[in-house]
N, C-alpha and C positions, 0 to 999 in steps of 0.2 A: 476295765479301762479306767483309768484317773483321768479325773475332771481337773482342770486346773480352778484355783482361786485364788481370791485376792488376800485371803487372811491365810496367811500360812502357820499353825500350830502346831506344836512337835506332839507326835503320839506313837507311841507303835502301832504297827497294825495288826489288825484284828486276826484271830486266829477260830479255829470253830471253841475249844477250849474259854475262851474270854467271850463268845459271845455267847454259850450256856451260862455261863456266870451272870451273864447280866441279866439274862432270859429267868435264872434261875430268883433273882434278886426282885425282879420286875410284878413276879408272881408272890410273892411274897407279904407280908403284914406291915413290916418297915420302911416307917416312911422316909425317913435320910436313906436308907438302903436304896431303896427306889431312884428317891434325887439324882446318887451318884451313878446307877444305874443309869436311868436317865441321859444323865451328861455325857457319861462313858459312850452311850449310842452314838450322841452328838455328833460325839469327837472323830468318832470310827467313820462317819459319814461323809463328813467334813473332807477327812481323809482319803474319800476316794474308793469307802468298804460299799456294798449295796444293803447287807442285813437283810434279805426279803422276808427271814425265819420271824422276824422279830414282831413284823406289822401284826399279827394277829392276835399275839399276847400282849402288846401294848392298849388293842382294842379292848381287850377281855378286861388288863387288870389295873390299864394306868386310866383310861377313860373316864371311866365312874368318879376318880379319886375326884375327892371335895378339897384336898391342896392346893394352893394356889398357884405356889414354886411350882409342885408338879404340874400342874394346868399350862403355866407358862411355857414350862420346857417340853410339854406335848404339842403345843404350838409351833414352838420353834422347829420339834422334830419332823411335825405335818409339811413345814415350809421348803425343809430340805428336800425330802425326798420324791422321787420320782412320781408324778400324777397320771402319769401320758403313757401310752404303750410307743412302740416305733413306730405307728400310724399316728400319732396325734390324738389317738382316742383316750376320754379317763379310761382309767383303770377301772374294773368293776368294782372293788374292793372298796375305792375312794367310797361310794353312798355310803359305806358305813360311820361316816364321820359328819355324813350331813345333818343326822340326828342330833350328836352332840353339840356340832354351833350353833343350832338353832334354842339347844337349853341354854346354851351358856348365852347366846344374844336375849334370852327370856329370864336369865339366874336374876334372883332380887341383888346379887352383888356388884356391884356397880366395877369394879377391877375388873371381873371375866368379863362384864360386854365389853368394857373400855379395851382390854387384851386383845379380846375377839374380834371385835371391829379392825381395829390394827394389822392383825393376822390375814382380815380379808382383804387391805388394800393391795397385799402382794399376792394375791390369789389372780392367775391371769384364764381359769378353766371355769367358762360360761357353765358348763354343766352342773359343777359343783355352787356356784353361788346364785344359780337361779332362784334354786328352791326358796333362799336366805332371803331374797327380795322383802316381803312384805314385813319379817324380823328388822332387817335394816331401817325401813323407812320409820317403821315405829321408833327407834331408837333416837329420831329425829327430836323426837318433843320426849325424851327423858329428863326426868329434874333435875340430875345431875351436870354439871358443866363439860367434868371431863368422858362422860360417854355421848355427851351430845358432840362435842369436837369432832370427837374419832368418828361419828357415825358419820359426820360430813365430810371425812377423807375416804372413808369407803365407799360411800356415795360419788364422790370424782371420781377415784378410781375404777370403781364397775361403768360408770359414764363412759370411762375414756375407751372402756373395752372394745375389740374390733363390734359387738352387734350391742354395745352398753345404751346403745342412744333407743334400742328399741326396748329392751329391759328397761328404762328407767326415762318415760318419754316426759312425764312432767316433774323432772328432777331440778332443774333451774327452777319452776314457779314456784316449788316450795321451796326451796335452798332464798330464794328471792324474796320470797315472805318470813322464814325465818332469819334472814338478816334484817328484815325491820325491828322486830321484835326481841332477839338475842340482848343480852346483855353481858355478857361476859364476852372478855376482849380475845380473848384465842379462840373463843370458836367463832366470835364473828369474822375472827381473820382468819378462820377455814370456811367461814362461805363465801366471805368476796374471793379468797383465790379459787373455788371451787365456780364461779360466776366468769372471772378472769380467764380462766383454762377451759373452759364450757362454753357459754355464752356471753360472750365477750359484750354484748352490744347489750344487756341486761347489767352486766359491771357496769358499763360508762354510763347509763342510765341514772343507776343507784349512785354513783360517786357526784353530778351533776344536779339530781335532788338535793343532797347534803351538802353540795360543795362551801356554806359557810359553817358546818360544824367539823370541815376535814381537819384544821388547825387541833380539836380537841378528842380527837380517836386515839386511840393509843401504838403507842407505838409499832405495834407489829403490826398491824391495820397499815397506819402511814409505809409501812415497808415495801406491802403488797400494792399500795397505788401506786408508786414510784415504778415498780416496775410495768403496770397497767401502761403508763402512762409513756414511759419508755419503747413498749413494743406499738402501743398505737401510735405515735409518733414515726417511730421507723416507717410505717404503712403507709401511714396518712400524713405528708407532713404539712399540707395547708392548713390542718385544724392546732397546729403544735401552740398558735399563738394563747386559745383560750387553758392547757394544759400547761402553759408555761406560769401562767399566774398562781394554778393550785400549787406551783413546785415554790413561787419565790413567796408565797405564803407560809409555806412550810421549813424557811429557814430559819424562822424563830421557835420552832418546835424545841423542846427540854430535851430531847434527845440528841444526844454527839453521833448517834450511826443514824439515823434519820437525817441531821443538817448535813454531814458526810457525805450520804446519797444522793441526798437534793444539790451540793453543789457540784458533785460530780454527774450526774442526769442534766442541770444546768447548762454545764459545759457540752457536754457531747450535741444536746440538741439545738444550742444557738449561739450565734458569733457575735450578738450584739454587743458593744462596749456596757451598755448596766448590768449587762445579766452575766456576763464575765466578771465587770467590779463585783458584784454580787457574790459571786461565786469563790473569789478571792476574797472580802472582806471574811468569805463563813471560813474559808480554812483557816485565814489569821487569828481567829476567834476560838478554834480547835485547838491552833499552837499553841496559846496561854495558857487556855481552860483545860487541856488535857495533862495528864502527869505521866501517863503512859510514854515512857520513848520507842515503843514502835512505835505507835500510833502519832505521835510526832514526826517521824523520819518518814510513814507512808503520805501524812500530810505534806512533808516537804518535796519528796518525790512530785504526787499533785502539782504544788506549785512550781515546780520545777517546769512541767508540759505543759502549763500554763506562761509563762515566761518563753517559753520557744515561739508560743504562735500566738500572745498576745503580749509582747512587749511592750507595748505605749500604756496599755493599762495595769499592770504590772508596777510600771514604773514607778506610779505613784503609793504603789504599797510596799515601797522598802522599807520605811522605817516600821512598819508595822511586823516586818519579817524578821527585822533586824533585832525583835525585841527574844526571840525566839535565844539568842545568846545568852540569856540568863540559865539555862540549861547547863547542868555540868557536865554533861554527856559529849567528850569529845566528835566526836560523828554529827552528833546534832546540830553543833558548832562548824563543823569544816562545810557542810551541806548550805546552812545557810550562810557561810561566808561564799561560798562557790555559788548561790545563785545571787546575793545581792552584790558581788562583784561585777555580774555582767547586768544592772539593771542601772547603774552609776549615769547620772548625765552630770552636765555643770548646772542642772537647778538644784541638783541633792548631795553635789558631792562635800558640800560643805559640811550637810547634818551627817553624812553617813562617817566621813573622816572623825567626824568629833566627838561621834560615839564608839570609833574603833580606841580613839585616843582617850579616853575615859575609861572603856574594859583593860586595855594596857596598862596603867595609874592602876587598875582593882588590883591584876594579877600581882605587883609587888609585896603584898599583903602576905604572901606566903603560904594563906589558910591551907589549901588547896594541894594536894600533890602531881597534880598532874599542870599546874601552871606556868611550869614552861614550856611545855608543848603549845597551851593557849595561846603564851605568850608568843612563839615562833606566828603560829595561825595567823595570828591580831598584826606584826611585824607584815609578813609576807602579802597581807591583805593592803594593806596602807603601804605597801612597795608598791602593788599593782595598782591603787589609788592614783600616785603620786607618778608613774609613769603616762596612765592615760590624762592626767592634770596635772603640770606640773607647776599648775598655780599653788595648788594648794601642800607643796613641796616645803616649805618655807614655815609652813605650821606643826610641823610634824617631824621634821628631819633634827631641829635639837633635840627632842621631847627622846626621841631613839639612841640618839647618841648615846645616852645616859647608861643605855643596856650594854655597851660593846664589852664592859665588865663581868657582863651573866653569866652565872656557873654553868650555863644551859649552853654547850658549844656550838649547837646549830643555830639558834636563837640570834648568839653572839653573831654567828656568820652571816645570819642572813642580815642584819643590820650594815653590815659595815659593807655589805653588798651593794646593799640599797644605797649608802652615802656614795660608794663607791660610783652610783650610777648617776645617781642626783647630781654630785660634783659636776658630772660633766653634761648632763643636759641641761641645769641651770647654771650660767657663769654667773650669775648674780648674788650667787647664794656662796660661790667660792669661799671671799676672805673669810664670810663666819663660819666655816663648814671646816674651815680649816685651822681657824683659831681653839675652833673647840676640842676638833680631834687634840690638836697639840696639849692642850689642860687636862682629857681624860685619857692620853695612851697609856700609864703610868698605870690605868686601871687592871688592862688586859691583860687577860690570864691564858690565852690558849694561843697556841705558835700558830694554827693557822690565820685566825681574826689579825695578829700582829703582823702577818704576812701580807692580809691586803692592805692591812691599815701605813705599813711603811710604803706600799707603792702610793698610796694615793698623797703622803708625804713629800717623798723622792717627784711623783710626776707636777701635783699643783701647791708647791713652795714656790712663787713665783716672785716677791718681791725680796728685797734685802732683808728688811726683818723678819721678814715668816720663813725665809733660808735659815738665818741663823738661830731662830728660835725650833728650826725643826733640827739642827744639829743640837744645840743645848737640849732638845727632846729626850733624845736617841742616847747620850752621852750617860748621865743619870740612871736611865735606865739598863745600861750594861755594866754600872761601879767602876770602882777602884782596878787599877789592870798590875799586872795580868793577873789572868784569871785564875793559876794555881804556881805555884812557888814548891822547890824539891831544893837538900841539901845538898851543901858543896862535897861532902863526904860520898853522897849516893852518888855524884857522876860518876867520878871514878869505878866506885864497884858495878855501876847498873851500865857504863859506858859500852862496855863488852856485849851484855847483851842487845843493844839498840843499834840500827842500821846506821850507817852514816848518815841520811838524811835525818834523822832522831837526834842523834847526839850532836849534831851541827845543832840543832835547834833548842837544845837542852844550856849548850853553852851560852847562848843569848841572853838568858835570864837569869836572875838571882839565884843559883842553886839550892836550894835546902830538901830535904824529906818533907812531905806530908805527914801527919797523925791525924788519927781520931779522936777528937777527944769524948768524955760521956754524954754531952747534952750533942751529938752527933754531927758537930760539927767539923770545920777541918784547921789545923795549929802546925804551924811549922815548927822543924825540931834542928836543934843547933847540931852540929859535927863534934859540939867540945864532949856532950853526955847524951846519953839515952833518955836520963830522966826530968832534963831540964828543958820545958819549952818556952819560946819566944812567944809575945804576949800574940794571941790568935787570930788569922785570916779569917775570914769568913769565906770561903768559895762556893759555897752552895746556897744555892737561892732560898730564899724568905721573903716575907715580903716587907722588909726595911730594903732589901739589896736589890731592888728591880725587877722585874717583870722581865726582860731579854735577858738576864745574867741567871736566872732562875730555869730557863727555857735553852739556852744555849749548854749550862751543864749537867744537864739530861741526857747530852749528843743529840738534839735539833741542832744539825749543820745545814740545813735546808734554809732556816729560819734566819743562821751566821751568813750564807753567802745574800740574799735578799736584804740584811743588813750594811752589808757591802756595796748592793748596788742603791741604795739607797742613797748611804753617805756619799758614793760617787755622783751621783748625778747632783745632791744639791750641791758639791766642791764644785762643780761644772757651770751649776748657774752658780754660784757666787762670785764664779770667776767673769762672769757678765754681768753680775751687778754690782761689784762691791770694788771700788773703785783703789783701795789698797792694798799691794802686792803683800805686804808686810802680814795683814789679817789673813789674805789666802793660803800664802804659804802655813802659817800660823795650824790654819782650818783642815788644810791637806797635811801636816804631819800627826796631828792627834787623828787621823783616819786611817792613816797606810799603820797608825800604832795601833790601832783595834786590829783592825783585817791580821797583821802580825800578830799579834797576841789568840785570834781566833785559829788563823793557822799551826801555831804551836800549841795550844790547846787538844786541838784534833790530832795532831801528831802524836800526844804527850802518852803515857802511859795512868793518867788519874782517871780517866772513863773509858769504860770496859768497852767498846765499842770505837777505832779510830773513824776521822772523815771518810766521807765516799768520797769517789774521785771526782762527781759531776761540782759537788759542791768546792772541793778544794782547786779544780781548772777555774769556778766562778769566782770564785774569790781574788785566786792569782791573775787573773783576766783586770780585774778591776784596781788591784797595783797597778798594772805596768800600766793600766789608762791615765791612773791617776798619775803616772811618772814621766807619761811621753804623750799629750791629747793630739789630736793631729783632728781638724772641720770635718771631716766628711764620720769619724767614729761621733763627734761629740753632736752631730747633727740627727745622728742612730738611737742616741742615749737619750734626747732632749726632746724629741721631734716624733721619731717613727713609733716609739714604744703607744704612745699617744693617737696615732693616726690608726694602731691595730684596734685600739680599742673602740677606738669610735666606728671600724668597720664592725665590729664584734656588734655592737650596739645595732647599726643599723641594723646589717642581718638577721638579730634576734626580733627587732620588730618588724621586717619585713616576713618572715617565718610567722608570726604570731597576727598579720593580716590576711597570711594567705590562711592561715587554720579558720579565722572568721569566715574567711569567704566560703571555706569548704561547708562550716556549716549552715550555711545559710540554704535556705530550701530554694534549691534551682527548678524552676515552674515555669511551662510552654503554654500559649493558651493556642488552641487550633486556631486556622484562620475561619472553619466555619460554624466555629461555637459559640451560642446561644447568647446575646447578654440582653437580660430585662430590664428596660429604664424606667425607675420604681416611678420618677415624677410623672409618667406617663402612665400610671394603675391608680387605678379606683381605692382613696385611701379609708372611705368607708366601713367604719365599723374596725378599722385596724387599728390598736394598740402602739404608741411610742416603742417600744419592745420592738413588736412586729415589723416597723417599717426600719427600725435601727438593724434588724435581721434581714431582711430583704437588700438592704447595703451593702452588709458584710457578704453575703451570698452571692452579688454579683463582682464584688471586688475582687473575690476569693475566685470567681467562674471567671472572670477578665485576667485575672495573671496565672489561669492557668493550676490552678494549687489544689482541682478539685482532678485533677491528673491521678490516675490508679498507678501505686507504684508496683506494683509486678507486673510485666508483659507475658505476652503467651510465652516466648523462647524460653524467659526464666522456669516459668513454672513446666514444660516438659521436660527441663532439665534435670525433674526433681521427680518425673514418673519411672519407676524401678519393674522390671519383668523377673516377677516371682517363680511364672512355672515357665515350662516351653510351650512350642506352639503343639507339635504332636501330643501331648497332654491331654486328657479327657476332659480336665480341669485349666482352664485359664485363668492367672490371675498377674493384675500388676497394684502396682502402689506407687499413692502420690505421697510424698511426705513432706509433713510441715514442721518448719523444728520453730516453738517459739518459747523461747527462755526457757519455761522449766516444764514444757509440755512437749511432746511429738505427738502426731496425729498424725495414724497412719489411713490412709482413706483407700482399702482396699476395692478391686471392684472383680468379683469373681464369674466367671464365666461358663457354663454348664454348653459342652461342646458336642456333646450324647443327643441321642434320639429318644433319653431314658429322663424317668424322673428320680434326681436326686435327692435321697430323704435324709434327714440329720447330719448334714454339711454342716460341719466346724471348721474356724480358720482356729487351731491352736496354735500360739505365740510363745517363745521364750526369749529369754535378753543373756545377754554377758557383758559383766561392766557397773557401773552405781546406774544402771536401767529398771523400772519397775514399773509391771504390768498395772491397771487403775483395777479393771476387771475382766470378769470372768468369760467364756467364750461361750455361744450360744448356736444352738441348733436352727441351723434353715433348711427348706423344703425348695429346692428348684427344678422349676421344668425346665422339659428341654428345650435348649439354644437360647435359654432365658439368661437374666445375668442380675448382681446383686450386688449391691455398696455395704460395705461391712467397715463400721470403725472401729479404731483399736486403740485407745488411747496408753500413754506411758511417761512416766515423771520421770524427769531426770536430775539427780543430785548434785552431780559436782563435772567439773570439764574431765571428761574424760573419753577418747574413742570407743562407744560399746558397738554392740554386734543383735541382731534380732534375727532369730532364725525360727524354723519352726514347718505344718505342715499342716494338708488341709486333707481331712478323713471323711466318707463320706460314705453311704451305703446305697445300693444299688436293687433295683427288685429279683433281677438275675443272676446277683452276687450272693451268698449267705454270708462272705466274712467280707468287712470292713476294708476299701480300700484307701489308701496314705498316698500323698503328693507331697514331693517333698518341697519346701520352697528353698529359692537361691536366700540365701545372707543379705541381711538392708546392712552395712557399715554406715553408724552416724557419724558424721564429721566434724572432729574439734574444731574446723571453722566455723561452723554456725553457731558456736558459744564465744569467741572472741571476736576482739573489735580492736581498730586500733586507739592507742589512747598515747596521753603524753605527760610525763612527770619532769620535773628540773633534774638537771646532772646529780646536783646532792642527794635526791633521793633516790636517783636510782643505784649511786653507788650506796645508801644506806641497805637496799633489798637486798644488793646483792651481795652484801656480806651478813644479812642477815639470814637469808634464805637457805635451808639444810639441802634441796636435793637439788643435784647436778644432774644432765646427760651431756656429754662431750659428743661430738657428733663427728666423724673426721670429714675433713672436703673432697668428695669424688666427685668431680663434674668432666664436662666434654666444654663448656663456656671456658675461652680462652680472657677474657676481659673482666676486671675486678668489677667496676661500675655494675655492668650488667651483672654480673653474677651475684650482687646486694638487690641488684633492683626484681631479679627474678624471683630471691629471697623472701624482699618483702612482699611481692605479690603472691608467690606459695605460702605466705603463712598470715597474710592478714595483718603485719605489724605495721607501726611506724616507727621510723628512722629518726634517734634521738640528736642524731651527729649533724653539726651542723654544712651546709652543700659546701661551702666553700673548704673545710676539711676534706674531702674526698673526690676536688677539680682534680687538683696536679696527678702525675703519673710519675710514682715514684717506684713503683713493683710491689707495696705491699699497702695493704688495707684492712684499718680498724673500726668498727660502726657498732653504734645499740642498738637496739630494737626494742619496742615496750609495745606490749598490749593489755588489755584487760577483759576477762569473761563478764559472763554475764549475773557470774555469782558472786561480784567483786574481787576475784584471785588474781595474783598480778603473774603476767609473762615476762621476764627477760631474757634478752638474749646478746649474747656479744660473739661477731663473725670478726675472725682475724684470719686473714690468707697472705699470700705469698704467690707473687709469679715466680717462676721457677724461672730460670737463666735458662738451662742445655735446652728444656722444650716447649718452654711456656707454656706448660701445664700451670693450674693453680691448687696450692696445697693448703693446710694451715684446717683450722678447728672452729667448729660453730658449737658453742659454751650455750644451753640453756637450764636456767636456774630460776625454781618457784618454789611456794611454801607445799605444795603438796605432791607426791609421787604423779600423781596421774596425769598431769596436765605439761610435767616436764618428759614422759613417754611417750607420752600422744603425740607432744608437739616435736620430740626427736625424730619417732616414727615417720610424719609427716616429711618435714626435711628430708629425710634419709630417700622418701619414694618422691622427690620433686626435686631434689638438689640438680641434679643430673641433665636438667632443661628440658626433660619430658613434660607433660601437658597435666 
């Protein structure tokens, strides 16, 4: 029968062949022979072989040996193998090895006892380590350092044993005495954890003696009181107040995982506002002084749980957080922008703006290759700044401006967003916001930045001269028209091939050929020769020729018709403010001669690519405006575009209040729960600390926040029936899934009149699931019952499977009987959450992200609403789409989804359906797409068994 374990090694197995061979080796003169001999056992064992042939040649020839290697890996082989018969009894055979640990606890070589000692701390068979008692204790007062350590872990160890307290009765008074005296740091911190695990009340003793030289123990020492001090506190917490001074003593300790521990033992044991500040001033001390970026980002995490449940004190350690930015570690950077974003009041938003506005000025430098990512981070930070204050809008909204030029196109977009949004929640800031755009559009290099940047043009040009300085803008930046020129010769011949709409629009313009000339540019060619050109157009953008003139002959007609309504709207207001018919018309013929010129462009045959039609109806839309306005269109153009936005606005921050409130912790206080009124307790002998804790404990018991978040209902929802009731054997399972742990808390049930011997629960997974360890033999009587844990790590989001059985032997039975158990299914929901990214980045994933699952829509839900809202509650996500996109009923329906594991991997999803007209049925496709296979399976799967309005 194979044993499962946790270290899995490839071997063949053992054959009788291969194990003469080693038997053959073992007997032998050769000591490397031996060795591999030796290991070879190991491995077979390891394996799942028994070898019984082996045990008594190993007695005979490996025993004696004076090797060390061989010594060691005799030891190891002793650990493996079986000690116990199927009653629990040794083996007879084992005495013959009690001989040799007792020479090797007596060798003058300081390695064998040190080995040996070692060896016995996983010896759990009283029979065998009785003998060794009085060997051990000698080994107590050895000269050596490291055979006195070990001998103090075998000393625990036989302690802890079920009858070790009577083998080893006054094990504490000398373990208690040799930590007075010890000098050497690891074995004194194998006797105070051997005092701590023992006789606890002998530790607090000993730490309370010493407690003004704790500051200068060493570090491994300071480890083990931390946690002393941690489980007496859990027990006891009236005395926490005197064990809270040894902890805030020990934050100036030279050690970074010693302060680490102290400020996180800090935290968990008291709410007081100093010993919080405390606590956060040691992490921000971590952030600087460490160069580690883990250990940076588990610090920020820290502070991150610190900032949920102590905000007010927190607050005042942004800048101190903030300093964490000198880090080039992107992640490091977005982590502490994301937590001192939400710590901003108006006492800090001044410094915290001014040092975003300073790292912005760095990134220019260019050192760096990843500085415009930075630079996006630093931008979108000081958006969020600048929305919840938009005092401080006014200091920072030029300073950005500057970028709308950045090679870095997201960078670019998110700036001209932000202005885009500033403009309108500060009117104050209007004329200069818009003076400035007009002096830097000339900059802009990417069709989308120029797309909002002409709206925000077109909607706030509001007085006479910022109209005609945003036409004089626009104009310049699309050159000399039109935009390409063909010979009088080519109409004729090329006339034939082009539709009448073409050739109507060929004849409008000056006819000549294009050419290329060598430096790649374009030169028109006369009808008189081939080889004579007319001095050269320039039609392809550079940047002497504009920035729109550059972009539109690409085929960005997207970008052409957005041009159009741009000039349109400010012909519109100029026609309301500009009190000369003569100028207007003027203003309105040089604009229906772009839109024209744009139009035959796209028509023409110079780019490989003609207009789409959405662009070419927007275009010709905005002529005939400009040709015939009539109030109630020009009220649509000036007025409504404006009023959407500002609903956009609201919505976004009414979305973005309610997401606060979500997280905010909702806390009930009972009506007949306890609150102690500290002014009315004996302050006697209490510490400033203590009574700061005593406040916070009743604050926290007054709103409720000391409320257990799992109720019964939750947790029997999570107990699972492994076997059946008819079953000899009973077993169910509760399970816990917490991030990267399950914990399976078996509880097995012995349903016989018989006694159960050598009961295993053996386990296996399928999936990125993996067993911690090994399973272990129990003995139950009957109608008796047994908690058995199973611990299992888990890698990445993926649905696995734990199945397996429980074997067990019987006195009435000779052969071994199996129970099978039902399958536990872990559920991809208990690894994701929902979360929320901006529309840009989500459309960034999901064109970065390689795996698809298409999912099709089979439901019996006749209503699109409900059948998103069912969606998002079968899979845990949030809905990126704003409500008011998905009121009207129109018959079909588009929404995102976003979520995110707990391993940091992102979900998306995009649900597009369709009511069907003949049955209103709903059809259409749910799209999810993530960077890894398993999590866009899982979460197909899912779907596919929930879609349908089942449970």
């Amino acid at each position: 029968m194979e044993k499962s374990c946790s270290l899995l090694v490839h071997f063949d197995k053992g054959t009788p062949a291969l194990a003469n061979e080693i038997k053959e080796a073992l007997e032998g003169n050769d000591v490397p022979a031996k060795i591999d001999a030796m290991k070879n056992a190991i491995m077979l064992l390891l394996n799942g072989e028994t070898l019984p042939q082996l045990f008594i040649t190993i007695i005979r020839y490996v025993l004696p040996s004076e090797d060390h290697t061989i010594q060691k890996l005799l030891l190891l082989y002793l650990e493996i193998i079986d000690k116990t018969d199927s009653k629990g009894r040794v083996l007879p055979e084992m005495i013959l090895i009690c001989q040799n640990l007792r020479n090797n606890l007596q060798h003058p070589n300081e390695y064998l006892r040190g080995a040996t000692l070692r060896f016995l701390c996983r010896l759990n068979e009283v029979d065998i380590i009785e003998p060794l008692i009085p060997s051990i204790m000698n080994n107590l007062e050895h000269r050596h350092p490291y055979v006195r350590r070990n001998a103090i872990l075998a000393v625990m160890s036989v302690y802890k044993l079920p009858h070790g307290e009577q083998l080893l009765i006054d094990a504490p008074e000398k373990i208690e005495n040799l930590l007075t005296t010890e000098q050497d740091l690891s074995a004194k911190r194998n006797a105070f954890l051997m005092l701590f695990q023992c006789a606890q009340e002998r530790a607090i003793n000993y730490l309370f003696t010493h407690v003004d030289r704790v500051s200068e123990w060493g570090e491994l020492l300071q480890m083990v009181v931390l946690d002393l001090i941690r489980k007496v506190c859990r027990t006891n917490k009236a005395e926490k107040g005197k064990y809270i001074k040894i902890i805030i003593s020990l934050l100036t300790a030279p050690s970074a995982a010693v302060t680490y521990e102290c400020a996180s033992t800090l935290v968990s044991l008291s709410s007081a506002p100093s010993a919080i500040r405390a606590a956060a001033n040691t992490y921000c001390q971590l952030l600087q002084s460490q160069s580690d970026n883990n250990v940076k980002l588990i610090v920020l995490d820290r502070l991150n749980e610190l900032k949920s449940s102590h905000k007010d004190v927190m607050v005042d350690m942004i800048m101190d957080v903030l300093r964490a930015l000198s880090s080039p570690n992107l992640d490091i950077r977005r982590k502490t922008l994301d937590i001192v974003l939400e710590l901003i009041t108006p006492r800090n938003i001044n410094e915290v703006v001014l040092s975003l506005k300073k790292d912005v000025m760095k990134t220019q430098s260019g050192e760096l290759e990843k500085n415009g990512e930075y630079r996006q981070m630093l931008i979108q930070a000081i958006h969020s700044c600048a929305i919840k204050f938009p005092e401080v809008a006014s200091t920072v909204v030029h300073l950005l401006m500057d970028f709308l030029g950045d090679s870095n196109v997201a960078s670019a977009m998110d700036v001209v967003v932000f202005v885009r949004e500033i403009i309108e929640t500060n009117p104050k800031l209007r004329v200069s916001i818009v003076t400035r755009l007009l002096d830097t559009f000339y900059q802009i290099r990417a069709a989308r930045v120029c797309s909002c940047a002409l709206w925000i043009i077109g909607e706030y040009c509001l007085s006479l001269s910022e109209v005609e300085s945003g036409i004089a803008t626009i104009k310049p930046c699309l050159g000399d028209l039109p935009f390409y020129s063909v010979s009088e010769e080519s109409e004729d011949t090329d006339s034939s091939k082009k539709t009448p709409q073409q050739a109507n629009s060929i004849t409008t313009v000056s006819s000549r050929r294009p050419a290329v000339l060598a430096d790649g540019t374009y030169a028109t060619q006369s009808a008189a020769s081939e080889t004579a050109f007319s001095p050269p157009t320039v039609v392809q953008g550079s940047l002497t020729t504009g920035n729109l003139r550059s972009l539109l002959l690409t085929g960005d007609f997207f970008l052409g018709a957005v041009v159009a309504c741009t000039l349109t709207k400010l012909i519109l207001r100029l026609e309301e403010v500009q009190p000369s018919k003569i100028e207007v018309n003027k203003a309105t013929t040089n604009a229906l001669l772009i839109m024209v010129s744009m139009l035959q462009l796209g028509q023409s045959y110079v780019l490989p690519q003609p207009m789409d039609n959405d662009s070419h109806d927007r275009i010709v839309l905005c002529i005939r405006l400009l040709c015939n306005t009539g109030d109630e269109v020009r009220k649509i153009w000036l007025s409504s575009c404006r009023e959407s936005f500002v609903n956009m606005l609201s919505e976004k921050q009414l979305r973005e209040t309610e997401e606060i409130k979500a997280k905010a912790q909702i806390s009930h206080s009972q009506p007949d729960d306890l609150i102690d009124f500290y002014h009315l307790k004996s302050r006697r002998g209490m510490s400033q600390l203590e009574l700061e804790d005593e406040v916070q404990d009743d604050l926290k018991r007054a709103t409720g926040e000391f409320v257990k978040d799992d109720n019964d209902a939750n947790k029997l929802s999570r107990v699972l029936q492994l076997t059946g009731f008819s079953d000899p054997v009973y077993a169910e399972a509760y399970v816990t899934v917490h991030h990267y742990d399950i914990v399976l808390d078996v509880t097995v049930i012995n349903r016989t009149k018989e006694t159960l011997q050598n009961l295993c629960l053996e386990l296996a997974t399928m999936g990125d699931l993996k067993l911690v360890e090994r399973p272990q033999n129990y003995t139950l009587a009957p109608e008796s019952s047994k908690q058995i844990k199973a611990n299992i790590k888990v890698s990445s989001t993926e649905t696995g499977v734990i199945f397996g059985n429980i074997v067990y032997e019987a006195s009435n039975v000779l052969e071994r009987t199996v129970v099978v158990l039902n399958d536990i299914h872990i559920d991809i929901m208990d690894y994701i959450s929902p979360a929320v990214c901006s529309d840009a980045a989500f459309r960034t994933m999901w064109a970065e992200f390689e795996w698809e699952n298409k999912v099709a829509v089979n439901t019996v839900i006749q209503d699109e609403k409900e059948f998103l809202d069912h969606i998002i509650k079968s899979t845990n996500m949030k809905c990126l789409t704003a409500p008011s996109a998905l009121e009207d009923e129109c018959g079909f329906l588009a929404a995102n989804l976003y979520a995110k594991s707990v391993f940091g991997e992102d979900a998306l999803v995009n649900l597009s359906i369709e009511k069907q007209q003949s049955d209103g049925k709903l059809s259409g496709y749910i799209r999810i797409r993530s960077k890894t296979q398993g999590i866009a399976l899982s979460l197909g799967d899912k779907i596919t068994l929930k879609q349908k309005g089942g449970s």
